[in-house]
N, C-alpha and C positions, 0 to 999 in steps of 0.2 A: 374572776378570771376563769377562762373556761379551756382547759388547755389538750389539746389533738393530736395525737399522734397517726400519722398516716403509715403502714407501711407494706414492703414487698416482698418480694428475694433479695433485689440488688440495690434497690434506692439509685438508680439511675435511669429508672422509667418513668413507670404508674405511679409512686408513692411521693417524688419529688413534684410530678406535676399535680396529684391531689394539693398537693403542700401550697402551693403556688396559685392554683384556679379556687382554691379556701383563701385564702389570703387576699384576692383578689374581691371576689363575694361580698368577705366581712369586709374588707375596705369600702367598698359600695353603698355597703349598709352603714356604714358610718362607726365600727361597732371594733376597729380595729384597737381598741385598748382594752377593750373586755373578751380579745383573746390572744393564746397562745397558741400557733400551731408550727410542727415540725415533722419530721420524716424520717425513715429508718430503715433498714433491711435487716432480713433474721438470718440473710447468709455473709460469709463476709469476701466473697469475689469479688467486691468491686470495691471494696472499703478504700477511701478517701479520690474516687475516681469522680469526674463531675458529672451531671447529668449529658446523658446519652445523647449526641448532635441531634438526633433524628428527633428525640423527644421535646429540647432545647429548641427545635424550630418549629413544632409544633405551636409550643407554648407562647413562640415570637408574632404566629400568625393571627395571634387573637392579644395582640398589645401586654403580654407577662413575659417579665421577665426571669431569669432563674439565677442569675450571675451571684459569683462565691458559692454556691449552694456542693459539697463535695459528701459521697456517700459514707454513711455513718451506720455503726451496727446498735441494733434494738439490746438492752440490757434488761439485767432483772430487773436493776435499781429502777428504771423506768416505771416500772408498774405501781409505786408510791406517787411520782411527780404530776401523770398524766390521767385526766378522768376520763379518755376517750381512747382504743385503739381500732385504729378501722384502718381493714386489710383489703387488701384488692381483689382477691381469691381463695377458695377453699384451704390451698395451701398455706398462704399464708397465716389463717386461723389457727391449722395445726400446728404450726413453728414458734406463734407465737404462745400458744398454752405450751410447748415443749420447752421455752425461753423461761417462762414465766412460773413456769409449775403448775398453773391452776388460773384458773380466770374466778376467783373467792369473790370481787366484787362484782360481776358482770359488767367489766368494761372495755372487752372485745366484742366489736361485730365486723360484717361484712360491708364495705362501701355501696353495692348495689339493693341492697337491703331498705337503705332509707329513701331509695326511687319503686318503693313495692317490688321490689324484682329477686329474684333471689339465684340469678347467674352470676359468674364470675367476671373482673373486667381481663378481658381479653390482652394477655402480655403480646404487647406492640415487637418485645424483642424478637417473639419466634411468628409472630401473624405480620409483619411489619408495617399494620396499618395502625399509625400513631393519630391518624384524625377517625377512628372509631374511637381506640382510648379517649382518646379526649372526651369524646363524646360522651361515654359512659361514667366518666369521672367525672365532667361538670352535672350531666343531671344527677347523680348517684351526691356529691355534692353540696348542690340545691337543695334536694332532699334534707339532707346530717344539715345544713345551715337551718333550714324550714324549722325540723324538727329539734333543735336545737333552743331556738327563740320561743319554740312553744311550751319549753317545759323551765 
């Protein structure tokens, strides 16, 4: 089981819909029993709030859906359960070694990392272009699914 932790500041943007367009992917691939994937925020303003309408319809326009899915905060305990943390942004990184204490196994990275790129994905909350996000998150993605299967 290979199990992913996607996360943001709020878990009602970028981090729920990585959760969701991963989900969608491995189902594709036929591969949804050999994973686990979830979502999280390292703040907690928005803690048990659902994903964001505007992100939520993003996700609608390309056949995913997000329904039940409500924002949950990243924990220490985390960092035993999950072999994968991948963050949307710089920030994120830093929040999550500040959560975490230390990244000892090296299993934070950045989402846009596994599309070669090493930009941030653009928070849809303050740019409010949610079909960029998307965009950056399904190849960014592709990538983490790619490189995933190959190792």
């Amino acid at each position: 089981m290979i199990k992913v932790m996607f996360v943001c500041h709020g878990n009602i943007c970028r981090s729920p819909m990585a959760e969701f367009i991963m989900k969608k992917l491995v189902s594709e691939a036929g591969l949804s029993d050999s994973f686990c994937i979830a979502s999280s925020a390292t703040s907690k303003e928005e803690l048990g709030n659902p994903v964001y309408p505007p992100a939520r319809a993003e996700l609608s326009k390309h056949d995913i859906g997000c329904a039940g899915k409500t924002a949950v905060q990243l924990r220490k305990a985390d960092y035993e359960k999950y072999e994968y943390f991948i963050g949307m942004d710089t920030a994120n990184i830093r929040n999550m070694n500040r959560i975490f204490g230390s990244d000892r196994d090296s299993k934070i990275y950045k989402l846009l990392t596994f599309a070669g790129r090493g930009d941030d994905v653009s928070d849809p909350w303050y740019s409010r272009d949610f079909g960029r996000a998307y965009a950056d998150i399904e190849e960014g993605c592709k990538g983490l699914l790619n490189s995933l299967l190959k190792h």
